[in-house]
VOGU-3710 file (C-alpha; in Angstrom, 3 decimals, decimal comma):
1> xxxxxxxxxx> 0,833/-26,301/-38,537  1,878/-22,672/-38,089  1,159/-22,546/-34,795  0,550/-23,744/-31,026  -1,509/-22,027/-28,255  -2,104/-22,620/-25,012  -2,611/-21,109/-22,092  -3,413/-24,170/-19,529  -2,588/-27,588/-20,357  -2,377/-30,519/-17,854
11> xxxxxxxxxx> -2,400/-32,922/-20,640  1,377/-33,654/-21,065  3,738/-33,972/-18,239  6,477/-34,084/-20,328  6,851/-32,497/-23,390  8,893/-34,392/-25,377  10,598/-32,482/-28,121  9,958/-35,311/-30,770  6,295/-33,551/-31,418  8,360/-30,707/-32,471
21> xxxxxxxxxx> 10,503/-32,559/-34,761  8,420/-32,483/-37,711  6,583/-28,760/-37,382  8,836/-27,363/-39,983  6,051/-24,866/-40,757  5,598/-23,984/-36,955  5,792/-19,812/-36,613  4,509/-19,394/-33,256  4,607/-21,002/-30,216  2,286/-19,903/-26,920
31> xxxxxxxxxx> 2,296/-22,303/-23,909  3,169/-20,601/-20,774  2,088/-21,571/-17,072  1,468/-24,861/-17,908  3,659/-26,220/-15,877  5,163/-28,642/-18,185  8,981/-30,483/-18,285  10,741/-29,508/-21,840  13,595/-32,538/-22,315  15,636/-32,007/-25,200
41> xxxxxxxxxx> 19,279/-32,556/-25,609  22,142/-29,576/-25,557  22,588/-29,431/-29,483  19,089/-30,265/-30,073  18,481/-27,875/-33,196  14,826/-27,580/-34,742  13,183/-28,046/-37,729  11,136/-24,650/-37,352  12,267/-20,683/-37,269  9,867/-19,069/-35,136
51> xxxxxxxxxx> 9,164/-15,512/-34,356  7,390/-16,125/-30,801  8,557/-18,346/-28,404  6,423/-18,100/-24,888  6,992/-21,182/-22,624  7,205/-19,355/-19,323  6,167/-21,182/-16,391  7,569/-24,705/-18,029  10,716/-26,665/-16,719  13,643/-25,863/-18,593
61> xxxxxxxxxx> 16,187/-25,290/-16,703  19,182/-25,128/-14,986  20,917/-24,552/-18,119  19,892/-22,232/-20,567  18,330/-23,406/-23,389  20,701/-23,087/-25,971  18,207/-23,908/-28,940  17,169/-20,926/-28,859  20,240/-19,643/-30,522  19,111/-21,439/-34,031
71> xxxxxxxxxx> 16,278/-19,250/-33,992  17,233/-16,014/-36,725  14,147/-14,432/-36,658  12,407/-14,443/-33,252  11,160/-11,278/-31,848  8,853/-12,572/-29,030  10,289/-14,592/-25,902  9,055/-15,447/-23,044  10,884/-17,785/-21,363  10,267/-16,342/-17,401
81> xxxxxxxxxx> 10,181/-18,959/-14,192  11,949/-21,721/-16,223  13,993/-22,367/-13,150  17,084/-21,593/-15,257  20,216/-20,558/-13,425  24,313/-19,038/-14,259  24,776/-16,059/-16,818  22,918/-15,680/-20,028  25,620/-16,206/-22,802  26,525/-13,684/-24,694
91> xxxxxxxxxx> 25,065/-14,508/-27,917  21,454/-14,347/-26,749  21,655/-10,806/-25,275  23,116/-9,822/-28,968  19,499/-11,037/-29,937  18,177/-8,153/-28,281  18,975/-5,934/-31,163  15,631/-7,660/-33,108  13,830/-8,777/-29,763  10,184/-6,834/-29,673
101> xxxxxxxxxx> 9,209/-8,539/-26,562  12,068/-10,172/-24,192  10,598/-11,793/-20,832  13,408/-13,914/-18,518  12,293/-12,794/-14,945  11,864/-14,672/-11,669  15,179/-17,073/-13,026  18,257/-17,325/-11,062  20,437/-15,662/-13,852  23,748/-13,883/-12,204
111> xxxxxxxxxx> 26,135/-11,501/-13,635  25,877/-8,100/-15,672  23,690/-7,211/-18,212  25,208/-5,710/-21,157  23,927/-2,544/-22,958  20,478/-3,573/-23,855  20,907/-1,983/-27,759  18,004/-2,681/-30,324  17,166/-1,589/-33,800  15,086/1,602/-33,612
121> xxxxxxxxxx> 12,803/0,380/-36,720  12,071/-2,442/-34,609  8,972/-0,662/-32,793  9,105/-0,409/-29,139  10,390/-3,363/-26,882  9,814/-4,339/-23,767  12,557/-5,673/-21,361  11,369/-8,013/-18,707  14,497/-9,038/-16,402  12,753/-8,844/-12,578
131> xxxxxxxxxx> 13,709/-11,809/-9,972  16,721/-12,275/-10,591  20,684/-12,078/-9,242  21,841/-9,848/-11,883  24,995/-7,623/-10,451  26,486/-4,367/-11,510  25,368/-1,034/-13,011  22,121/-0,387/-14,658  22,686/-1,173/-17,864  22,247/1,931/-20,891
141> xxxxxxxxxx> 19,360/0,934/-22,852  17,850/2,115/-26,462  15,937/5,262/-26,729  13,098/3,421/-28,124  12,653/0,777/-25,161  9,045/1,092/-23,905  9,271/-1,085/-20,782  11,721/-1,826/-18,339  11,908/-3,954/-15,313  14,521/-4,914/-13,716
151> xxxxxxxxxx> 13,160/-5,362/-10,302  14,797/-7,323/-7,385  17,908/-7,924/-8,389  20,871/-6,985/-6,858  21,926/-3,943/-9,175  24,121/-1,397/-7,615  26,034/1,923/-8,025  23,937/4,869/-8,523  21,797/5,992/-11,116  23,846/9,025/-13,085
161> xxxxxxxxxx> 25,261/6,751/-15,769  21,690/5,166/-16,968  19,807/8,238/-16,889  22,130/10,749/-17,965  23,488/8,849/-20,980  21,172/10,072/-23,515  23,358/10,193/-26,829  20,414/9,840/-29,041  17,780/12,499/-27,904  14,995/11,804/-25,611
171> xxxxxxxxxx> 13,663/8,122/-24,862  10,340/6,881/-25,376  10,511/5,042/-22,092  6,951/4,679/-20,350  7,700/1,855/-17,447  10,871/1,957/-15,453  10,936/-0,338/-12,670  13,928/-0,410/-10,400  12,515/-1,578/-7,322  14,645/-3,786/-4,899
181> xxxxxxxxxx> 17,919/-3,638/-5,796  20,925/-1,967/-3,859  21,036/1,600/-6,142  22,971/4,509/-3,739  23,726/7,884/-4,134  21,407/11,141/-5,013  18,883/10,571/-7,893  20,499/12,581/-10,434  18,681/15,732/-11,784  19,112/14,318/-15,872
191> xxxxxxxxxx> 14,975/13,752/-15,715  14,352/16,257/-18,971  15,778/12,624/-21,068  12,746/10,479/-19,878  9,522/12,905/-20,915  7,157/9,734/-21,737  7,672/8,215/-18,127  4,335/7,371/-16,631  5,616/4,596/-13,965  8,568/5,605/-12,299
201> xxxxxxxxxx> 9,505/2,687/-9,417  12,564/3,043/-7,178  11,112/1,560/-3,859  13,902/-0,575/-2,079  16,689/1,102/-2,567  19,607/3,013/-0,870  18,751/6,434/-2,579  19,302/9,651/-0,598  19,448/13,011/-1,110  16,440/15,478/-2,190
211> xxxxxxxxxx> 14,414/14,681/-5,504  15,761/17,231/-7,825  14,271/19,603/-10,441  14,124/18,094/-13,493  11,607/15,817/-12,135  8,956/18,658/-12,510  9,361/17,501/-16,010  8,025/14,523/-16,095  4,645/16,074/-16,891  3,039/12,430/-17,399
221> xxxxxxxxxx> 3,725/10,462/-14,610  0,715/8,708/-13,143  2,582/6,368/-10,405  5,314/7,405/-8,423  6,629/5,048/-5,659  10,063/5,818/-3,538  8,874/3,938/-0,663  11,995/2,235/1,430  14,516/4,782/0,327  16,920/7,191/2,244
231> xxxxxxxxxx> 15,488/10,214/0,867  15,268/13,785/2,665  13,987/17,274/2,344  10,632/19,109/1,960  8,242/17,324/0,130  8,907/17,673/-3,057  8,395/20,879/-4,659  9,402/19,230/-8,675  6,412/17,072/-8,297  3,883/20,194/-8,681
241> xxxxxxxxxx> 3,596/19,505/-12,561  3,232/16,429/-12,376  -0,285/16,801/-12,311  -1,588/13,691/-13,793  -0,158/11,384/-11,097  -2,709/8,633/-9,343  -0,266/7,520/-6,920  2,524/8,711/-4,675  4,507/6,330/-2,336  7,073/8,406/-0,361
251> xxxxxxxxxx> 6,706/6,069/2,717  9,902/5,184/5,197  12,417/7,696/4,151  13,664/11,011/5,545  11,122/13,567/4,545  10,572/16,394/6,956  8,802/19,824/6,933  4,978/20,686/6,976  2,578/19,613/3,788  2,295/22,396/0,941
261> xxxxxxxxxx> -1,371/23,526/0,656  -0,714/23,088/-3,190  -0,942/19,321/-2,904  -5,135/19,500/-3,088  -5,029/21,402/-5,583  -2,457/20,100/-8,117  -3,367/16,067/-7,670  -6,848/16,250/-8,973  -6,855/12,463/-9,729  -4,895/11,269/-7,051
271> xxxxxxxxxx> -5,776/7,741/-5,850  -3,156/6,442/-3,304  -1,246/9,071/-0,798  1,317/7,167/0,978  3,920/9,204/3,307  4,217/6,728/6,291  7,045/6,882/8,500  8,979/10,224/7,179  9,420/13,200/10,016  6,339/15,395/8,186
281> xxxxxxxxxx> 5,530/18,010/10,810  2,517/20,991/11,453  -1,060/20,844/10,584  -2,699/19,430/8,500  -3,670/21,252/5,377  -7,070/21,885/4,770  -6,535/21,152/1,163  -6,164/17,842/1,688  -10,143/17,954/1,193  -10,062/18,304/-2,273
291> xxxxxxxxxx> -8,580/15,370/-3,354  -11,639/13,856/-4,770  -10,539/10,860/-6,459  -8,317/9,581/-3,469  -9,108/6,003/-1,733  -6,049/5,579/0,223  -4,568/8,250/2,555  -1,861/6,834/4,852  -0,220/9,847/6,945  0,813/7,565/10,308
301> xxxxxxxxxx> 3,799/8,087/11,859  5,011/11,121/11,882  4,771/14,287/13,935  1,665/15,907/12,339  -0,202/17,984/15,078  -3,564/20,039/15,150  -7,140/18,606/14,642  -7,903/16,944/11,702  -9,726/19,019/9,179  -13,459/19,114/9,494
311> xxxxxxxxxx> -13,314/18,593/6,287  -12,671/15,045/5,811  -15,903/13,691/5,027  -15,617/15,859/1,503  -13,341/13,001/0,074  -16,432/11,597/-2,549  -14,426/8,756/-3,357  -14,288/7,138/0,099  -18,256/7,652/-0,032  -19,111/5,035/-2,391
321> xxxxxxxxxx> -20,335/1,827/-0,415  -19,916/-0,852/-3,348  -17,101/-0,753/-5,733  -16,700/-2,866/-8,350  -13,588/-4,243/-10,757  -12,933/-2,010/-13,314  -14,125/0,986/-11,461  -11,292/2,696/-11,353  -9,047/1,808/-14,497  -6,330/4,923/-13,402
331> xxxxxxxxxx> -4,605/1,840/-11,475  -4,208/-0,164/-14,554  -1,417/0,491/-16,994  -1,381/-0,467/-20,435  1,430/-3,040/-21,426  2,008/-5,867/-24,022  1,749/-8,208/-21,815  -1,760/-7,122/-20,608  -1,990/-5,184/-18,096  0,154/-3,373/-15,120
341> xxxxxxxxxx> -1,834/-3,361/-11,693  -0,810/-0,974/-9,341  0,244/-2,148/-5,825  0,691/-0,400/-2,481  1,583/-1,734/1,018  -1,194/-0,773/3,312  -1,875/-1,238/7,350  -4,839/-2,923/8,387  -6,270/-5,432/10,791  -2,995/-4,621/12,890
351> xxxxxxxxxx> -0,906/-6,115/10,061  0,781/-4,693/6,645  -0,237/-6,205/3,708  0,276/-5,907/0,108  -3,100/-5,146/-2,134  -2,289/-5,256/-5,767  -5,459/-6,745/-7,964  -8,026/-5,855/-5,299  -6,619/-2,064/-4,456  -8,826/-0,219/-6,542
361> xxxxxxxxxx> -11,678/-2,028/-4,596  -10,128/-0,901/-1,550  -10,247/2,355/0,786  -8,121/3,485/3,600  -7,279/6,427/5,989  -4,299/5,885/8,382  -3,600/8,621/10,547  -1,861/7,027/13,480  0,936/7,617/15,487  0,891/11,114/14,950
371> xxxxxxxxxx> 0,351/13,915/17,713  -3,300/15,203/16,463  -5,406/16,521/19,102  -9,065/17,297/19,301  -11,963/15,857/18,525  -12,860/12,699/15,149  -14,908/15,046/13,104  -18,341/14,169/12,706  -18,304/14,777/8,883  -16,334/11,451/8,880
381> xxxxxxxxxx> -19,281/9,282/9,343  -20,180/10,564/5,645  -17,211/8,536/4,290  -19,560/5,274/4,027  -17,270/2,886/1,595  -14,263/3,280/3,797  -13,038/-0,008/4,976  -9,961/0,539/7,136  -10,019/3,318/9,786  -6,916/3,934/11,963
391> xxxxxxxxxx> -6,535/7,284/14,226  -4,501/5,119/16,989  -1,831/6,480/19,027  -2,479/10,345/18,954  -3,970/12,667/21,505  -7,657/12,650/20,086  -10,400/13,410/22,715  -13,665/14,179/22,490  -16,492/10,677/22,168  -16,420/8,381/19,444
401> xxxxxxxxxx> -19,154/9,832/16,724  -22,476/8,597/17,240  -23,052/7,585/13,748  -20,034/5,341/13,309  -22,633/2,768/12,149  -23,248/4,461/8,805  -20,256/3,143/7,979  -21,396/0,224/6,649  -18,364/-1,529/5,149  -16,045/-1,287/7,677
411> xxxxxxxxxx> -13,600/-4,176/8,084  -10,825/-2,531/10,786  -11,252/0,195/13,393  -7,956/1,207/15,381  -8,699/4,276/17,785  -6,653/2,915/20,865  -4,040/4,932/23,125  -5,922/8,464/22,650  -8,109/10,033/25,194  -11,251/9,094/23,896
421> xxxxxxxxxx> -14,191/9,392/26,418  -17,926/8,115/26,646  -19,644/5,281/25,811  -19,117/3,123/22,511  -21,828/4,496/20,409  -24,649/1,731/20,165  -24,183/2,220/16,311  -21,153/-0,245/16,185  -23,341/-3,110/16,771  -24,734/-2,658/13,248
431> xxxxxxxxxx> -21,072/-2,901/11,773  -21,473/-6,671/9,997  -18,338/-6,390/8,257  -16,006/-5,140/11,008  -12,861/-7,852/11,306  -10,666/-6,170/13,634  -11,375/-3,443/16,444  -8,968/-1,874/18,817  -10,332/0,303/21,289  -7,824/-0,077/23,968
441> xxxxxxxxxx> -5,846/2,511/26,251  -8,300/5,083/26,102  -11,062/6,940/28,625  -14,044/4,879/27,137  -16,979/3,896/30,180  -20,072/1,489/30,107  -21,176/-1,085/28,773  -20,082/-2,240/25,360  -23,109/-2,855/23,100  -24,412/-6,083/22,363
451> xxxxxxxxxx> -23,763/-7,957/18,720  -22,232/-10,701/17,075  -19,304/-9,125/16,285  -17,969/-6,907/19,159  -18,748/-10,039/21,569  -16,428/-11,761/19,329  -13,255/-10,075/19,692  -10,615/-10,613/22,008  -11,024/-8,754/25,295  -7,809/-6,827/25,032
461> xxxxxxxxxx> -9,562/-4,680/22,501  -11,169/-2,747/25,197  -8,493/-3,162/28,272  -7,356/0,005/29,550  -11,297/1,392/29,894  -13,668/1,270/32,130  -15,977/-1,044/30,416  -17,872/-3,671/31,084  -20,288/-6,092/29,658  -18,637/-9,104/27,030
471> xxxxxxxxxx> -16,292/-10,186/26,151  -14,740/-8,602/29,151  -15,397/-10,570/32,878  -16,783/-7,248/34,239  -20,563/-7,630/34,616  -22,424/-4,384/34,113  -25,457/-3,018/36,408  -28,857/-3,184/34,919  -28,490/0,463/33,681  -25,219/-0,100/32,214
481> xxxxxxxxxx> -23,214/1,228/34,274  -19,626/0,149/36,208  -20,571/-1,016/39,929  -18,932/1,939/41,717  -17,017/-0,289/43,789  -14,516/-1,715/40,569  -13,155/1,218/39,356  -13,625/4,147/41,363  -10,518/5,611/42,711  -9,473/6,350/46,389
491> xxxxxxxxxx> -10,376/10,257/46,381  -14,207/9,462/45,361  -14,176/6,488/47,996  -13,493/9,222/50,639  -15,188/11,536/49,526  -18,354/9,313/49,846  -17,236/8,163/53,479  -16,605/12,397/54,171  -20,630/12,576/53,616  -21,726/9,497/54,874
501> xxxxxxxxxx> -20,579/10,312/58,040  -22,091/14,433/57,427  -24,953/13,297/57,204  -25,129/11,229/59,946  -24,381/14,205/62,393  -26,993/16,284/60,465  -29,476/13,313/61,022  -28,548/12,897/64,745  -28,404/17,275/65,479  -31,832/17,544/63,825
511> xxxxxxxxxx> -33,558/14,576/65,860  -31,672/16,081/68,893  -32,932/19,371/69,134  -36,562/18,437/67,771  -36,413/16,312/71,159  -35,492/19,291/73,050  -37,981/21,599/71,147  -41,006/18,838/72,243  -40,058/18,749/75,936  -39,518/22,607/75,929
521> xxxx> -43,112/23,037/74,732  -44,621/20,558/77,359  -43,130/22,325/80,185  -44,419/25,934/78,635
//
């Protein structure tokens, strides 16, 4: 046999390396997530030299499986959630030098990682290391690496040494992730090195400083995510050229200053706009409209004032009711193992929550805790596939749109602590999907409209109106209106006591003198 694959097996427990014994002709060998226990001995050597070894997913560990050091002419391993733990010995990261495809993630390997050199004829590797308790500094890496990941680990020191060192010319690097580790200091401006990058993670880190220069350079980038950081400044400016990006993840740093009106205009495909919790400022630019392609806008808190641009409704891609998987592809990267999916941490139903294989499927607009004013523009009723809706904690006023109901595939609705007044348009009653609705803390009056699902959420949804009707205890007249006696205040109560009594003396002068006026007659 020249080779085994397998991508679910339940069938052996325990795989016993004595069916391995006598595959001397065994090239290959593909068995991840199976779950399975590999028992062999320390010295166990085999009777086979493969090239591709993918067991990821099996029990191996703790100790590192030292077999794999008789193996002279592997280029393919995947040996990732073995539950292997301690530092990888020395003579396996020297097998990086002929490695095409090197997986060890979510282990519990500890230590540094050497320079991660291979042999430039060897095509283009790709480095998985993610999940891990590596230490130290990045480590260099080839020019010709294609992927790197060396996600949530606890790497530290800045970043100057990795991306500066560029001996050899310019790498070919397309995926860096970097994403939860402890990385400080400024992002150094050495970006010109890295011209291939089109996934740049460095979310989860302790970077400050602004993002310098050089990164205008990196002219295809498609995903960008600094979410978690320390970083300050403007937005931006270097990230003008980068004109091809889908995604931009800025959230919970230190970025202050208005929006450039460039942004519509230079993100034509722009998918996911993330700058949540940063110390943005002004109004709102009206260019913000043209971003066609975009799905998920998340502004919320930070001090943006003005209305919000009558213009909102023009974003076609929040229009689409029904989306389906491989609608939007832009948030799927190529790699060798398959494929990246994009990821972003979104609010909704009150909660954050991480959407990774379902994102492109989903559509968002988070504008709260901000200090807009005015009125929800009408036009966005037109956005009919939008699914999460949050303009909470501002100073909107105005009355909810009448033809909220159009849209259809609503699953959350947050509009509390504004100054919203009028009734709840009856066109909410026709919202099937609608999982979570806060309407709280604002001027709203009447009587909530009758259907399955606004009956069916939690009365503090609508405390701090003056509603009525379920599921609050308030009863409601047969008009629909507040009995005057719940809610009114003490000024109207005298004021309706100040003409009760007026009209009593009017009532009692009138019938006076038309007494007077008879008898004066009689006696004429």
């Amino acid at each position: 046999m020249n080779g085994y694959r397998s991508s679910s097996g339940k069938c052996w427990p325990s795989f016993n390396a004595r069916r391995l014994f006598h595959l001397f002709h065994l090239q290959y060998f593909y068995a991840s997530r199976n779950n399975l226990t590999l028992k062999v001995s320390r010295n166990w050597i085999p009777s086979f030299q493969v090239t591709a070894i993918q067991i990821g997913g099996w029990n191996i560990g703790p100790s590192f499986p030292m077999w794999l050091r008789t193996q002279n002419q592997i280029m393919y391993v995947d040996i990732s959630d073995c539950g292997i733990q301690g530092e990888v010995p020395t003579w396996f990261w020297n097998l990086s030098s002929q490695i095409e495809f090197l997986n060890i993630s979510h282990n519990q390997f500890i230590g540094e990682v050497p320079i991660i050199s291979t042999d430039e004829q060897s095509g283009s590797p790709l480095m998985y290391l993610a999940s891990n308790n590596f230490s130290g500094p990045i480590p260099l890496i080839s020019t010709n690496v294609r992927e790197l990941d060396l996600s949530n680990n606890s790497f530290s020191k800045g970043l100057s040494d990795f991306l500066c060192e560029a001996k050899n010319g310019s790498h070919k690097l397309k995926i860096l992730n970097l994403g939860g580790n402890d990385l400080s200091k400024e992002i150094p401006d050495c970006w010109m090195n890295w011209p291939k990058l089109k996934v740049l993670i460095l979310r989860d880190n302790n970077l400050f400083g602004s993002l310098p220069r050089s990164m205008e350079l990196l002219s295809n980038l498609l995903s960008l995510d600094l979410r978690r950081n320390r970083l300050n400044g403007p937005f931006p400016s270097s990230l003008e050229n980068c004109t091809k990006l889908h995604k931009i993840d800025l959230a919970e740093n230190e970025f202050i200053g208005k929006l450039p009106s460039w942004l519509g205009m230079r993100f034509p495909t722009l998918i996911v706009f993330i700058l949540r919790s940063n110390k943005f400022d002004g109004e709102l630019p009206q260019e913000l409209c043209h971003l066609k392609d975009l799905q998920i806008l998340d502004l919320a808190n930070n001090t943006f004032v003005g209305i919000i641009p009558r213009c909102i409704g023009n974003l076609s891609a929040m229009v689409k009711e029904k989306r389906e998987v491989g609608d939007d592809l832009e948030l799927q990267y190529s790699s060798y193992r398959g494929v990246m999916i994009e990821s972003a941490i979104l609010m909704t139903k009150g909660n954050m929550y991480q959407y990774d294989t379902i994102l492109a499927l989903f559509t968002s607009m988070d504008m709260s805790s901000n200090n807009l004013s005015g009125d929800i523009p009408i036009s966005v009723t037109r956005l009919a596939g939008l699914r999460s809706f949050n303009l909470s904690k501002n100073n909107l006023t105005g009355r909810i749109p009448n033809d909220i109901g159009d849209m259809k595939v609503l699953e959350s609705v947050d509009l509390s602590e504004n100054q919203l007044y009028g009734q709840i348009p009856q066109s909410f009653s026709s919202l099937t999907t609608l999982g979570y609705l806060n309407l709280s803390d604002d001027n709203l009056s009447g009587m909530i409209p009758l259907s399955t699902q606004l009956q069916s959420f939690d009365p503090t949804s609508f405390q701090g109106n003056k509603l009525c009707g379920l599921p609050l205890s308030l009863n409601c007249r047969s008009n629909g209106n507040i009995p005057n006696h719940e809610y009114e205040d003490d000024e109207s109560d005298e004021d309706e006591v100040d003409w009760f009594y007026i009209s009593m003396a009017i009532g009692f002068a009138l019938s006076f003198w038309g007494v007077c006026g008879s008898l004066l007659f009689k006696r004429s």
